[in-house]
ROLUM-406640 format. One record per residue (C-alpha): residue in one letter; residue number from 1; x, y, z. Coordinates in pm, whole numbers, plus 32768, in hexadecimal, padded with zeros to 4 digits. Layout:
<pts>
{pt a,NUM,{X,Y,Z}};
...
</pts>
This chain:
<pts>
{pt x,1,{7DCD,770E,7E8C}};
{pt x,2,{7EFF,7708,7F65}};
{pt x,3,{7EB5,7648,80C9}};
{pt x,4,{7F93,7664,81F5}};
{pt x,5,{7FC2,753D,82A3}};
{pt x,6,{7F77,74FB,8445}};
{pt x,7,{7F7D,740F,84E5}};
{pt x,8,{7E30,7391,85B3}};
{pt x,9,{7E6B,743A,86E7}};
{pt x,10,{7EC1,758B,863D}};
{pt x,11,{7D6F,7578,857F}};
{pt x,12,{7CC2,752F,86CD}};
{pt x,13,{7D6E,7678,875B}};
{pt x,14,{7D36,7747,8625}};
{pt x,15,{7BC0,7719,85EB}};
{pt x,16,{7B2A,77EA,8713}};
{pt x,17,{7BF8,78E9,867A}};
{pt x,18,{7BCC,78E1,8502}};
{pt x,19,{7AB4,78D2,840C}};
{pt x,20,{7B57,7793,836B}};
{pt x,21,{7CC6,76E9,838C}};
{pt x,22,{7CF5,76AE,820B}};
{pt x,23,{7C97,77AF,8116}};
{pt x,24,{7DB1,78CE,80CE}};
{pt x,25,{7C9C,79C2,8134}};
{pt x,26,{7BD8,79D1,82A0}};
{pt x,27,{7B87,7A9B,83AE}};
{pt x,28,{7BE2,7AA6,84FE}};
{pt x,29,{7ADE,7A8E,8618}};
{pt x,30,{7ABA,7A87,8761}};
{pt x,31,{7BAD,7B29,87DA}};
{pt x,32,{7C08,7CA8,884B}};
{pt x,33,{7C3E,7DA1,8747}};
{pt x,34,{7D5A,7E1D,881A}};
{pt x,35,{7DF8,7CA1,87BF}};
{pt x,36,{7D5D,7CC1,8673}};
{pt x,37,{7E11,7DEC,8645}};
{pt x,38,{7F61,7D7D,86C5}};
{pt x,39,{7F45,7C40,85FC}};
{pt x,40,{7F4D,7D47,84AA}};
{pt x,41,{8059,7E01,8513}};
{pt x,42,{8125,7CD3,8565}};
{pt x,43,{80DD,7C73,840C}};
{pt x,44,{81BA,7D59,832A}};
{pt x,45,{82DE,7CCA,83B6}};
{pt x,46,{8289,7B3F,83F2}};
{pt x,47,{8335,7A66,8304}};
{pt x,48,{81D7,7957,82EF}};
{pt x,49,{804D,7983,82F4}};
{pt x,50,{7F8D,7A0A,840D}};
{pt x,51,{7EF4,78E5,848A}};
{pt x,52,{803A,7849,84B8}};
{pt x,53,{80BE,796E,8572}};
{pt x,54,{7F91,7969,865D}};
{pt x,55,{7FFC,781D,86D2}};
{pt x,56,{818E,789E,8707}};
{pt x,57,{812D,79C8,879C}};
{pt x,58,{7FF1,7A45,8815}};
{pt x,59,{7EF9,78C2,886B}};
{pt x,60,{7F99,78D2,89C5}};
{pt x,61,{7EEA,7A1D,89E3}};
{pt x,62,{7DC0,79A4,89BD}};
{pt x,63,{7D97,7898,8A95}};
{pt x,64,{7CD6,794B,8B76}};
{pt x,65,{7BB9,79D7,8AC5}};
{pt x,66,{7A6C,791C,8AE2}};
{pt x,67,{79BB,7894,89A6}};
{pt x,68,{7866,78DE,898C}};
{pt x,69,{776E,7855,88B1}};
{pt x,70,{76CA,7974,87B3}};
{pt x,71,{7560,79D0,880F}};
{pt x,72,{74A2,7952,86CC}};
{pt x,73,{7333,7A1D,8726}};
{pt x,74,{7400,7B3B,8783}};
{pt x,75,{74CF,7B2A,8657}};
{pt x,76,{738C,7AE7,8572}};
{pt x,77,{72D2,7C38,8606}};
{pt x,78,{740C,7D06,85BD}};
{pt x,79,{73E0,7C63,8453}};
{pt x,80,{72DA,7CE8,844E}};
{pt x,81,{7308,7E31,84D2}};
{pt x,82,{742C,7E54,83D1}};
{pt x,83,{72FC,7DC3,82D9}};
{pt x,84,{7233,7EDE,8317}};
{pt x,85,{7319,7FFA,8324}};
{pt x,86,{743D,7FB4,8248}};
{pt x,87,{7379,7F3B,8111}};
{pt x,88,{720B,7FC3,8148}};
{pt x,89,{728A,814D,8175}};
{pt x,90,{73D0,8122,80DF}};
{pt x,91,{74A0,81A8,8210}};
{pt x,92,{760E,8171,819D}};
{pt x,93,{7665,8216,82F5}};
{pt x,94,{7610,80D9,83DA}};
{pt x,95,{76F7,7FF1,82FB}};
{pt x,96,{7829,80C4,83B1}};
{pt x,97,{77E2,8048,84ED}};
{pt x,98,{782A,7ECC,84CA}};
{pt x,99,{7966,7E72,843A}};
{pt x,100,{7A44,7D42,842F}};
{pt x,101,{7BD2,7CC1,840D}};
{pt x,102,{7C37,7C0F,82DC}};
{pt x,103,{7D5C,7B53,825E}};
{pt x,104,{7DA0,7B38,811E}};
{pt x,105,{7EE0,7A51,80CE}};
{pt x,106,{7FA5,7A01,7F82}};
{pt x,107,{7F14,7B2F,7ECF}};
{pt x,108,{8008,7BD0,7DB4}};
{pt x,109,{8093,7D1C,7DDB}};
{pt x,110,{7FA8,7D8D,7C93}};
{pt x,111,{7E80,7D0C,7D8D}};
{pt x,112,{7EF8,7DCD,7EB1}};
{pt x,113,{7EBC,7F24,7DE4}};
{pt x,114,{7D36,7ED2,7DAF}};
{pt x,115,{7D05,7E6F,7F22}};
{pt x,116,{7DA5,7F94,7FA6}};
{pt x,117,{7D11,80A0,7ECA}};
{pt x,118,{7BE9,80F1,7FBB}};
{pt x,119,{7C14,8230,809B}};
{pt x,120,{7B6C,81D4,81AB}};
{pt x,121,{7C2E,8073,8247}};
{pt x,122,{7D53,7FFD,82F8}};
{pt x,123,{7E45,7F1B,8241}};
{pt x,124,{7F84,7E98,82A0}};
{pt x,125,{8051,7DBC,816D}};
{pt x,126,{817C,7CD3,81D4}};
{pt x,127,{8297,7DA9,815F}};
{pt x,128,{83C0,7D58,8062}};
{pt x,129,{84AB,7E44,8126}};
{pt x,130,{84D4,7D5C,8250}};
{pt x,131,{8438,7C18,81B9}};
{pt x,132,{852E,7B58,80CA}};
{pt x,133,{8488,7AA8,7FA6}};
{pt x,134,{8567,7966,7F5B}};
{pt x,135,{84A9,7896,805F}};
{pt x,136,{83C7,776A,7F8D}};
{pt x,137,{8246,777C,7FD8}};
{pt x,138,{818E,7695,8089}};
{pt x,139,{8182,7563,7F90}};
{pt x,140,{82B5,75EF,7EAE}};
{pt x,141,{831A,76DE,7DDB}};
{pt x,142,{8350,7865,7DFF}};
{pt x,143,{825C,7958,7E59}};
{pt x,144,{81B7,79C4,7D1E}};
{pt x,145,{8047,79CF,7CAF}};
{pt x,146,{7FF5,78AD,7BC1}};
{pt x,147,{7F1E,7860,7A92}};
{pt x,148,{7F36,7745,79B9}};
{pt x,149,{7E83,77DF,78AE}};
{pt x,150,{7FC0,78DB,788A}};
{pt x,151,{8092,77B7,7825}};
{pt x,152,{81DB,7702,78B0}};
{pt x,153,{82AC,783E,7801}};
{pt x,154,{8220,7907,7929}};
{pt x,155,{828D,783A,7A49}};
{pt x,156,{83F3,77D4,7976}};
{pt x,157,{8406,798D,7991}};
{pt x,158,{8394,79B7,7AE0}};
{pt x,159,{847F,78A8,7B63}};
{pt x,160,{85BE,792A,7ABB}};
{pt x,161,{8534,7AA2,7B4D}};
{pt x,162,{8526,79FC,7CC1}};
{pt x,163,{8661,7903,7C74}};
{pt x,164,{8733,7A50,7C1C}};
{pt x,165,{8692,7B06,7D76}};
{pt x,166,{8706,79BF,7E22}};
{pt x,167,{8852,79A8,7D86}};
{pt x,168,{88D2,7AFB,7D9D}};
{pt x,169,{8861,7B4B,7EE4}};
{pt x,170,{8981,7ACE,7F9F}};
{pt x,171,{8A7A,7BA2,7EE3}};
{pt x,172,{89C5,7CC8,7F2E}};
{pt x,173,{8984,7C9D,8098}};
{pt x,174,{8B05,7C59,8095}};
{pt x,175,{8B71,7D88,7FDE}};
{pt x,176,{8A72,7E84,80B2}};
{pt x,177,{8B13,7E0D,821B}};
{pt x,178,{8C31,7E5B,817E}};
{pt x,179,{8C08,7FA2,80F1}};
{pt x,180,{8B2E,7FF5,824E}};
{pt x,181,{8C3E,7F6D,834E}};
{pt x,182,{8B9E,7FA3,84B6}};
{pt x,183,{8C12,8081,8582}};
{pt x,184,{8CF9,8051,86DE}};
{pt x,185,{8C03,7FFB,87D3}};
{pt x,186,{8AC3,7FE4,86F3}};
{pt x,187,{89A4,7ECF,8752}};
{pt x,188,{8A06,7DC4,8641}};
{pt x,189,{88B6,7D03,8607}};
{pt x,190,{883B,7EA2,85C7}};
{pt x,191,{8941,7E92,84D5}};
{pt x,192,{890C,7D5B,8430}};
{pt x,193,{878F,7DAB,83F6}};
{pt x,194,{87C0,7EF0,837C}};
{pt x,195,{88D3,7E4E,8285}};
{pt x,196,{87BF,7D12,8216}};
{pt x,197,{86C3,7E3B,81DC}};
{pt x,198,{8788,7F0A,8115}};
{pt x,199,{87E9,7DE8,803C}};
{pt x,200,{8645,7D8F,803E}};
{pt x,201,{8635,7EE8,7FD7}};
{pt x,202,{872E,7EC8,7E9A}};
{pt x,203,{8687,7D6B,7DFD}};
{pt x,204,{8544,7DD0,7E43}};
{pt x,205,{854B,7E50,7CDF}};
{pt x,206,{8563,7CFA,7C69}};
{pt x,207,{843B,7C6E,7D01}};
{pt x,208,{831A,7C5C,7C0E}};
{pt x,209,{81B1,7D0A,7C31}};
{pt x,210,{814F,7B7D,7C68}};
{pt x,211,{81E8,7B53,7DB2}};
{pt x,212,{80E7,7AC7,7EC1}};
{pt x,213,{80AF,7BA5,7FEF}};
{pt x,214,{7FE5,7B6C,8116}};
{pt x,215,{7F01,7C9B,8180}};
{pt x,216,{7E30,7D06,8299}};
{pt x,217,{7D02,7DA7,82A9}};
{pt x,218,{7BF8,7E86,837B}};
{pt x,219,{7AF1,7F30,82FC}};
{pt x,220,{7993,7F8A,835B}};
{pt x,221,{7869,7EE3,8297}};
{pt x,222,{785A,7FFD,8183}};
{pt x,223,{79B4,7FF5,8122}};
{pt x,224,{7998,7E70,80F0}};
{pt x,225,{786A,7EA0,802D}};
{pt x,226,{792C,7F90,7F3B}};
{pt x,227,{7A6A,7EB2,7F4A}};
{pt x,228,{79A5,7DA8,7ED9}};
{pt x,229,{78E7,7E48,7DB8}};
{pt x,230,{7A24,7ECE,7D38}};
{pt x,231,{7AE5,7D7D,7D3C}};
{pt x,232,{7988,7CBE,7CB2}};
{pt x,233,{79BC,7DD2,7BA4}};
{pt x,234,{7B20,7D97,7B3F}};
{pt x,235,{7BAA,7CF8,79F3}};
{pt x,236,{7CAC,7C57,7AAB}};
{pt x,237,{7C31,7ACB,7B33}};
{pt x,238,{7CF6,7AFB,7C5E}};
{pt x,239,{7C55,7C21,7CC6}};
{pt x,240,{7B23,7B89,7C7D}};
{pt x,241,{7B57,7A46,7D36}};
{pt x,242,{7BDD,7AF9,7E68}};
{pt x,243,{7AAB,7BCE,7E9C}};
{pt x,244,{79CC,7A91,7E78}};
{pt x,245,{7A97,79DC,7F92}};
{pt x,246,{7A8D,7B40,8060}};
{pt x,247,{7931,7B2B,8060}};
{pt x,248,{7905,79CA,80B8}};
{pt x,249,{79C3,7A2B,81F3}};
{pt x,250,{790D,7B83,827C}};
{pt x,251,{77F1,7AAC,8211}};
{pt x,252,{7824,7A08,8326}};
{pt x,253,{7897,7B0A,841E}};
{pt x,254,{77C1,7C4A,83A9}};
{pt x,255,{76C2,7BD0,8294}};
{pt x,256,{75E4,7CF2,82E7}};
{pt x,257,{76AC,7DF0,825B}};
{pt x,258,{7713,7CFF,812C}};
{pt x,259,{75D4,7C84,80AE}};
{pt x,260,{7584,7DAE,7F84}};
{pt x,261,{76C9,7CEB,7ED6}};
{pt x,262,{761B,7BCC,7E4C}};
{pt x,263,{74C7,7C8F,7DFF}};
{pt x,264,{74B4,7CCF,7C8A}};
{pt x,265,{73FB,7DEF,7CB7}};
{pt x,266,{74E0,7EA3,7DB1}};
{pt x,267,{7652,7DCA,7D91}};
{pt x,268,{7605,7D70,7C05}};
{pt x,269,{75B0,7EA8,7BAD}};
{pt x,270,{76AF,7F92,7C68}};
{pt x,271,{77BF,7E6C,7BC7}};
{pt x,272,{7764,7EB4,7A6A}};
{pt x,273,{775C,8036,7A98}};
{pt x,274,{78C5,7FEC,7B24}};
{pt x,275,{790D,7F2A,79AA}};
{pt x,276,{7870,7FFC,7913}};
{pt x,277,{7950,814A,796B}};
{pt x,278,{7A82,8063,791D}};
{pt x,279,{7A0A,800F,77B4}};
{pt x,280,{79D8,814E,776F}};
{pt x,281,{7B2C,81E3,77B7}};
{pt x,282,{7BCC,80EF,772C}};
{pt x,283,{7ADC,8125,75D1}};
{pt x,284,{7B1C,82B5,75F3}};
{pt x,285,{7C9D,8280,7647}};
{pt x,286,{7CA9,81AB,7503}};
{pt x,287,{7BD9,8285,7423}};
{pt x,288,{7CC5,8399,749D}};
{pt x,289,{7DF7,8313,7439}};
{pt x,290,{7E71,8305,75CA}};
{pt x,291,{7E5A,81A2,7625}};
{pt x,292,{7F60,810B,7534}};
{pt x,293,{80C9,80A0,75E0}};
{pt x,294,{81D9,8186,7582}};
{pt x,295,{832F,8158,7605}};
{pt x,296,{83B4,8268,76E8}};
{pt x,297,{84DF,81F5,77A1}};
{pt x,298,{85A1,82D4,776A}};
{pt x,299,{84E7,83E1,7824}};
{pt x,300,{8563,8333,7970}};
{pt x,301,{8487,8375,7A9C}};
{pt x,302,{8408,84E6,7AD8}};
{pt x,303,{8308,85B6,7BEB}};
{pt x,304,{8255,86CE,7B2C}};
{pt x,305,{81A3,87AC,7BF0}};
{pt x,306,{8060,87D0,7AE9}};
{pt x,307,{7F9C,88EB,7BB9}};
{pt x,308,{7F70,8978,7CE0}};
{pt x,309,{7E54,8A27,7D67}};
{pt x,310,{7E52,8B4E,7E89}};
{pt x,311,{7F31,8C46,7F04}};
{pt x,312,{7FE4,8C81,804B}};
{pt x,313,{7ED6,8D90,80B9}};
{pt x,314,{7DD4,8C7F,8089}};
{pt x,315,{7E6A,8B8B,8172}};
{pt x,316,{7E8E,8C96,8244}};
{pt x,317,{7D0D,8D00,824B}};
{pt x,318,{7CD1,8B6E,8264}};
{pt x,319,{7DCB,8B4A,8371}};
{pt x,320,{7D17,8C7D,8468}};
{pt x,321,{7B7F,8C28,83C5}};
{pt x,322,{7B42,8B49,850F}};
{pt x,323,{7BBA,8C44,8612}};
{pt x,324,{7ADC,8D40,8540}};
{pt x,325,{798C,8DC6,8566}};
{pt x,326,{7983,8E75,8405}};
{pt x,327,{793B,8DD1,82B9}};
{pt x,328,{7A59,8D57,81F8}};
{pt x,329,{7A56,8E58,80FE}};
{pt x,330,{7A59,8F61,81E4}};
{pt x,331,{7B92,8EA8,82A9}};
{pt x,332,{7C44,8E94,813A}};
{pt x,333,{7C18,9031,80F3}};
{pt x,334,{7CC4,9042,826A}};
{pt x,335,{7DC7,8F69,823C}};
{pt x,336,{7E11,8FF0,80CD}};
{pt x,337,{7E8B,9145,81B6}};
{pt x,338,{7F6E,9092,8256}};
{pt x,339,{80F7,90D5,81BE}};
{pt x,340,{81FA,8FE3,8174}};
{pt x,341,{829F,8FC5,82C7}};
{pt x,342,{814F,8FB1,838F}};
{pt x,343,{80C5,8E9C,82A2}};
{pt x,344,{821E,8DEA,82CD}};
{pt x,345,{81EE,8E25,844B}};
{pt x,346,{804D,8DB5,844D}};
{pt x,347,{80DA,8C70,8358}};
{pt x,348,{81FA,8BFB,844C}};
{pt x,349,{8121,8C18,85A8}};
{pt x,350,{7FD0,8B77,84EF}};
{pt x,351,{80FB,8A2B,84A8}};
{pt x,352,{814B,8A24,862F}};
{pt x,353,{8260,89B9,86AA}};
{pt x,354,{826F,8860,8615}};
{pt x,355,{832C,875E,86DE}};
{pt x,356,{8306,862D,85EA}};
{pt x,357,{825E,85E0,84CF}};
{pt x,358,{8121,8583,855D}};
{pt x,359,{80F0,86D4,85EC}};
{pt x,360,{8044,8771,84B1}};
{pt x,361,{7F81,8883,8496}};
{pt x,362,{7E27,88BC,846D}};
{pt x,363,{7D30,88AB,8366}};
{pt x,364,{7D54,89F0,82C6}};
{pt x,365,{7E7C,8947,8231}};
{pt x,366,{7D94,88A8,8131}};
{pt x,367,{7D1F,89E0,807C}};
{pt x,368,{7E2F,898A,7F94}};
{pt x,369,{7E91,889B,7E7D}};
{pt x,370,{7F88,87DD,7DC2}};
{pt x,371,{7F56,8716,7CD2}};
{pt x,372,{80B5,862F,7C33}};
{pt x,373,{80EF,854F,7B5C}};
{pt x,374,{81F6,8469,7B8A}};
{pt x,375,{82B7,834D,7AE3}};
{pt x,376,{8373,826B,7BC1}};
{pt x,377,{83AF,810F,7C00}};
{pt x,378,{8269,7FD8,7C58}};
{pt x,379,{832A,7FE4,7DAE}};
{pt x,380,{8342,8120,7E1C}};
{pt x,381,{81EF,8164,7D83}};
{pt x,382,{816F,8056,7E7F}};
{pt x,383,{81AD,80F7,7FA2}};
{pt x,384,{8127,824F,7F28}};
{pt x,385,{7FE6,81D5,7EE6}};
{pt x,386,{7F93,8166,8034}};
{pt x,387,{7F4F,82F8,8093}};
{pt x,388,{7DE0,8292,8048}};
{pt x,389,{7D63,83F9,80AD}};
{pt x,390,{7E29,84B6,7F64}};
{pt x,391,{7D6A,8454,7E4F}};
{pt x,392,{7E73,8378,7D7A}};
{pt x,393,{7DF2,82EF,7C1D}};
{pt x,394,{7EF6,81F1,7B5B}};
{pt x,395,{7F54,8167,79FE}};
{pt x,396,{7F6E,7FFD,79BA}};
{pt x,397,{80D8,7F94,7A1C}};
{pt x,398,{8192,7F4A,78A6}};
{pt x,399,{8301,7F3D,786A}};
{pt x,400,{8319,8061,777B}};
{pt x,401,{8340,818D,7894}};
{pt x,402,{84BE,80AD,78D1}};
{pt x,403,{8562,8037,79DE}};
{pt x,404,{86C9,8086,7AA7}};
{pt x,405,{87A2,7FB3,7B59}};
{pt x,406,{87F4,8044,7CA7}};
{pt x,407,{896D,80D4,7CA3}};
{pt x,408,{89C0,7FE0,7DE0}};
{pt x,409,{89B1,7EBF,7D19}};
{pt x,410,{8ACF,7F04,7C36}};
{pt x,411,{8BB4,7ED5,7D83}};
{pt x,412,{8B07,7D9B,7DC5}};
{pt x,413,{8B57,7CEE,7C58}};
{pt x,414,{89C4,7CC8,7C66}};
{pt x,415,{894C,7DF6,7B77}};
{pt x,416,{899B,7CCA,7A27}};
{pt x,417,{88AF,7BD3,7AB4}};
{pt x,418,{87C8,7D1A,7B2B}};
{pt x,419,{87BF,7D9F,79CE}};
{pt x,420,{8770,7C2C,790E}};
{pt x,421,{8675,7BF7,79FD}};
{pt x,422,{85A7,7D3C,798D}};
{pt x,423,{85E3,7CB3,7826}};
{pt x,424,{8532,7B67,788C}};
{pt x,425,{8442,7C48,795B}};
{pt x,426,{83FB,7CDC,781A}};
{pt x,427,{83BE,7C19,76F6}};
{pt x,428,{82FC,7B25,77EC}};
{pt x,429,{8215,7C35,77C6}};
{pt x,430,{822B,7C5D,768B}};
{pt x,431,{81DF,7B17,765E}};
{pt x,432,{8095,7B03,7723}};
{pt x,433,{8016,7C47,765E}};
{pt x,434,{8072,7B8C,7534}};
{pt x,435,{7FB7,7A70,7582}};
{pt x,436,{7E6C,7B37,760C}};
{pt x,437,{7E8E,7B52,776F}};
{pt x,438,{7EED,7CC4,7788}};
{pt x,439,{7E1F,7CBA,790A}};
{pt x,440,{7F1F,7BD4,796D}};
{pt x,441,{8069,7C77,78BA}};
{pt x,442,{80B5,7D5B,79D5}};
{pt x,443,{80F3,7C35,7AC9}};
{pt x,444,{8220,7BF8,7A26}};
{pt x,445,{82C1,7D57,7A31}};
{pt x,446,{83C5,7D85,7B19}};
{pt x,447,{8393,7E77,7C70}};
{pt x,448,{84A8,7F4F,7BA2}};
{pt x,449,{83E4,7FA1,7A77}};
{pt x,450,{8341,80E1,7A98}};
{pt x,451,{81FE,8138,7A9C}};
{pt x,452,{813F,82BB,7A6A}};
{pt x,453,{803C,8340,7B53}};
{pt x,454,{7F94,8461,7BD6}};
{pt x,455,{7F7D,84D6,7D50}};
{pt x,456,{7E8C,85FC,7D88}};
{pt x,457,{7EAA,866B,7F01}};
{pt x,458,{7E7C,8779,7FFD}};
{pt x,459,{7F7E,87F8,80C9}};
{pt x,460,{7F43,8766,81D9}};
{pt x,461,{7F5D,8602,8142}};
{pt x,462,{8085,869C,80B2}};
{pt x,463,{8138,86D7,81EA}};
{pt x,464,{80C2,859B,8253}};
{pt x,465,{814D,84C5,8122}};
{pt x,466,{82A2,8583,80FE}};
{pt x,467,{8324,8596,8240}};
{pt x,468,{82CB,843D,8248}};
{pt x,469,{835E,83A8,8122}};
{pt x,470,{84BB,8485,8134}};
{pt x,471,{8500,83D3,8269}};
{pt x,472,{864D,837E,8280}};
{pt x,473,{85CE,821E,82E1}};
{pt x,474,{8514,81FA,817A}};
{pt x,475,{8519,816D,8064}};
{pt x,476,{863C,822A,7F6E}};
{pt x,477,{852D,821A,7E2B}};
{pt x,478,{8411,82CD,7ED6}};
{pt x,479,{8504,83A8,7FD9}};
{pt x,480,{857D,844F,7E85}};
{pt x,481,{83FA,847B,7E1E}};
{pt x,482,{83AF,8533,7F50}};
{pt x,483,{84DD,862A,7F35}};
{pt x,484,{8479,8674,7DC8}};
{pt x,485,{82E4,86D0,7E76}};
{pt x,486,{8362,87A2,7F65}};
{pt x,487,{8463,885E,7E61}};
{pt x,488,{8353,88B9,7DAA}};
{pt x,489,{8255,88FD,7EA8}};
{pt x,490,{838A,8A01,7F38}};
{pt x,491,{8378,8A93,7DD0}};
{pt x,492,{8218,8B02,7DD9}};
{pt x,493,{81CB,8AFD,7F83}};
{pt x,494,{830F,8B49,8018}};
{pt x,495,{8239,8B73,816F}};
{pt x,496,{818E,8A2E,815F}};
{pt x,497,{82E2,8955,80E7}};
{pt x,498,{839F,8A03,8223}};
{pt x,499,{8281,8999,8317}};
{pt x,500,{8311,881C,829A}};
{pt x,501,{83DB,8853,83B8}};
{pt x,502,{8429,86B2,83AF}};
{pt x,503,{84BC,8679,825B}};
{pt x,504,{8608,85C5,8229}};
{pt x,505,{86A9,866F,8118}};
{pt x,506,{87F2,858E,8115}};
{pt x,507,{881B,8494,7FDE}};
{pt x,508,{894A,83EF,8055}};
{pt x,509,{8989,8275,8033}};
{pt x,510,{8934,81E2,819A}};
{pt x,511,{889A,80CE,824D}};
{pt x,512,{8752,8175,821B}};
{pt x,513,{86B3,8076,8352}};
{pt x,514,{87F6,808D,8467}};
{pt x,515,{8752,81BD,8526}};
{pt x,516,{861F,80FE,8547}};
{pt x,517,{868C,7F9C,85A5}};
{pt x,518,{8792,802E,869A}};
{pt x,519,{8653,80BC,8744}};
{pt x,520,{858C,7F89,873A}};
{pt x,521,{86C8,7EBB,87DF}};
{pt x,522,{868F,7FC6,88DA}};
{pt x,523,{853B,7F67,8925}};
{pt x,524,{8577,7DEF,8926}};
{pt x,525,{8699,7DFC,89D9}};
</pts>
């Protein structure tokens, strides 16, 4: 258990605020949800742990609000009530109206995948693109998940992995401000973050899947519930131990909408069901022949549109059904009349006249499908599976899909230490199969190596996600996934890829975040 340290009076200021002052997971009470909300948006970009920035940056906003003491025999009939409803009739639909804010700090980044793959919740993760990793932990040592039953070989790897991060870094902030001079009369500290985020942005690769995060949550009773169950579920002991101290925590804040957990009729059995689906794949998968390792480097990274389902007549039935008073099959015979040039017409003014991304249109963009599978790198995978709404299913993270080192580094003299690190990345996995902890392996792969998985989406979501990630202020790994989507939505839905009206097609080398600091030293200024 890691433990920050305060001092006496910082306890005495955090503890009307926070379910406890010690654990690595709590929630926050007592307090707005508009600050609750700020607090988790501050997060992704605060080099320490929530609590601590509550006391640099938001205590003094609270000064004013008056403490009051909870109303037990109120709180004991709405128990009850909860009681009543919730577990006598089974009414899933009243555990979405209570919902609470939790922390959870020092998680890995393999750990950060289970807790964020329910739909329906907010998360916000501390970020590696603005959040350098060198730093020591409170207490020592890098920020890596540990085990002692995985043996001093693991933390000799994962120290030489952080050591090289460390080491190299300097070289390559050096050589990107000077490959990205700023311009005559450019803000410099806009240029200096946007050069320390693009160098973030080429070691990230070298971080391992064991790196310690700190995440916030919100979610409404249900979602915990599920979160919990899944995690409770879980081979992996981290997972496991996290959901136990989550639930210690709403336990305290929302145990109403908690309490089926621990029931082995309800929590037990819906747990083993969970174990029980797992087992199985893994027992077809192996009587199959499809679950053994095979190495496939040298297919590099790839988007394959799989299938698509729908046609450009269908959206356009979809996209006029609410404004109709006709049945939908009836709207489809009228808009099959319709010639090229007037569906082309109908298609363009149903899309609006979009003037940013977050102008998107309406629903009947979801009457049709994509489904791709890709293979890219842990890192750019990441951030891609936070678009909780597409339905994204995974593979377990192994080195035998590769790994590149990005082209930058050459310039930098870093892309030697870059490539021994993946070989230390490597056979530390190797290692830990070897030895019988394959749940564990993957928190010694590198961000770099690549990893295969599925996203099945709408077109809607599609919009959403590509015009997103092909920002010019993204991420270069999943910018290039997002042009590949929308090439080969254009193939087979010219219509729907030219209503992306927002997508950055360029793919030259730049400071990917200048644009966006510049702007923010315009607000702060």
């Amino acid at each position: 258990m890691i433990r920050e340290s305060f001092t006496s009076d910082e306890r005495e200021r955090l503890q009307p605020f926070f379910t406890n002052t010690d654990d690595s997971v709590f929630a926050l009470v007592n307090m707005p949800d508009t600050v609750k909300g700020a607090m988790f948006a501050r997060y992704s970009r605060y080099q320490g742990t929530l609590r601590r920035m509550f006391l640099d940056e938001f205590a003094g906003d609270l000064d004013s609000i008056a403490m009051r003491a909870f109303d037990g025999a109120e709180g004991e009939r709405a128990a009850k009530l909860y009681e009543r409803i919730f577990l006598g009739y089974g009414d899933d639909s009243v555990a979405q109206l209570g919902g609470a804010h939790v922390a959870c700090e020092w998680v890995s980044n393999v750990l950060t995948k289970q807790l964020q793959r329910g739909r329906l919740a907010a998360y916000l993760e501390q970020s590696t693109r603005y959040i350098p990793y060198d730093s020591q932990m409170p207490g020592g040592g890098y920020r890596y998940y540990r085990n002692f039953e995985l043996g001093k070989q693991y933390a000799v790897a994962m120290d030489k992995l952080f050591g090289t991060y460390a080491a190299v870094m300097p070289r390559v902030m050096a050589s990107v401000a000077a490959n990205y001079p700023a311009d005559s009369g450019q803000d410099e500290a806009a240029h200096r973050r946007a050069v320390a985020a693009k160098a973030l942005d080429l070691l990230r690769g070298l971080l391992p899947a064991a790196s310690l995060s700190h995440m916030g949550i919100y979610a409404s009773g249900q979602a915990y519930e599920n979160l919990l169950l899944r995690l409770a579920a879980s081979p992996l002991p981290e997972a496991r131990a996290c959901g136990e101290q989550i639930l210690r925590e709403l336990q305290k804040v929302i145990p109403s909408f908690v309490q089926r957990v621990n029931r082995p009729d309800r929590g037990g059995r819906w747990i083993e069901y969970l174990g029980s689906l797992r087992e199985n794949g893994e027992r077809w998968s192996a009587k199959l022949g499809i679950g053994e390792p095979v190495d496939q480097s040298d297919l590099g990274p790839s988007v394959r549109l799989l299938e698509h389902e729908g046609d450009e007549r269908r959206l356009a039935a979809a996209l006029l059904y609410e404004s109709s008073t006709l049945g939908e099959s009836r709207v489809r015979e009228v808009v099959g009349e319709l010639d090229e040039a007037q569906l082309g017409q109908l298609l363009a003014e149903m899309a609006g006249e979009r003037e940013n991304r977050r102008h998107r249109p309406g629903r009947g963009y979801e009457a049709l499908r994509y489904r791709f599978e890709i293979v890219s790198d842990y890192g750019a995978f990441r951030d891609l599976q936070r678009h909780r709404m597409l339905t994204c299913q995974w593979q377990t993270l192994t080195p035998y899909l590769g790994a590149e080192v990005p082209a930058e580094l050459e310039r930098a003299d870093a892309a030697d230490a870059y490539r021994s690190a993946l070989d230390v990345s490597r056979k530390e996995y190797e290692r830990l199969v070897k030895n019988g902890h394959a749940e564990h392996a993957p928190y010694a792969l590198c961000l770099a190596y690549r990893i295969r998985y599925v996203l099945d989406l709408n077109a809607r979501e599609a919009m959403q996600l590509i015009e997103l990630r092909s920002g010019r202020e993204g991420h270069p790994a999943y910018r290039a996934v997002a042009h590949a989507m929308w090439d080969q939505i254009n193939a087979v839905h010219p219509a729907v890829a030219q209503s992306m009206k927002f997508v950055d097609r360029q793919t030259e080398p730049r400071l990917e975040r200048l644009t966006a600091e510049m702007r923010n030293s315009l607000r702060t200024g």
